[in-house]
C-alpha positions, 0 to 999 in steps of 0.5 A: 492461516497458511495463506497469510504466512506465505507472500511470495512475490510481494514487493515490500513486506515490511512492517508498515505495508503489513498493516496496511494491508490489515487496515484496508481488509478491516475497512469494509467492515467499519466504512462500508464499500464506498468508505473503503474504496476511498480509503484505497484511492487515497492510500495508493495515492500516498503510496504513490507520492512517497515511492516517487521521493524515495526513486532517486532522479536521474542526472541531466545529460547537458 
């Protein structure tokens, strides 16, 4: 339980990637392999589409 109380260097540790976290380390059990490695594909592809609305785009130069 040590391991799990001390997250230095995680990024967000917040609420929602908490239990993220928790749903995919449970997900082999209840997908299997295959059903857990696409629920991570697709969990990081909608990590990756909200990080990239919430970075602020840069000005243009012209």
């Amino acid at each position: 339980m040590a391991g799990a109380v001390e997250r230095k260097g995680k990024k967000d540790d917040n609420g929602i990637g908490t239990a993220i976290d928790f749903v995919l380390s449970n997900a082999r059990l209840v997908l299997g392999v295959g059903g857990a490695a696409m629920l991570g594909i697709a969990t990081l592809a909608v990590k990756r589409m909200y990080d990239g609305r919430s970075v602020p785009q840069p000005a243009p130069l012209a």
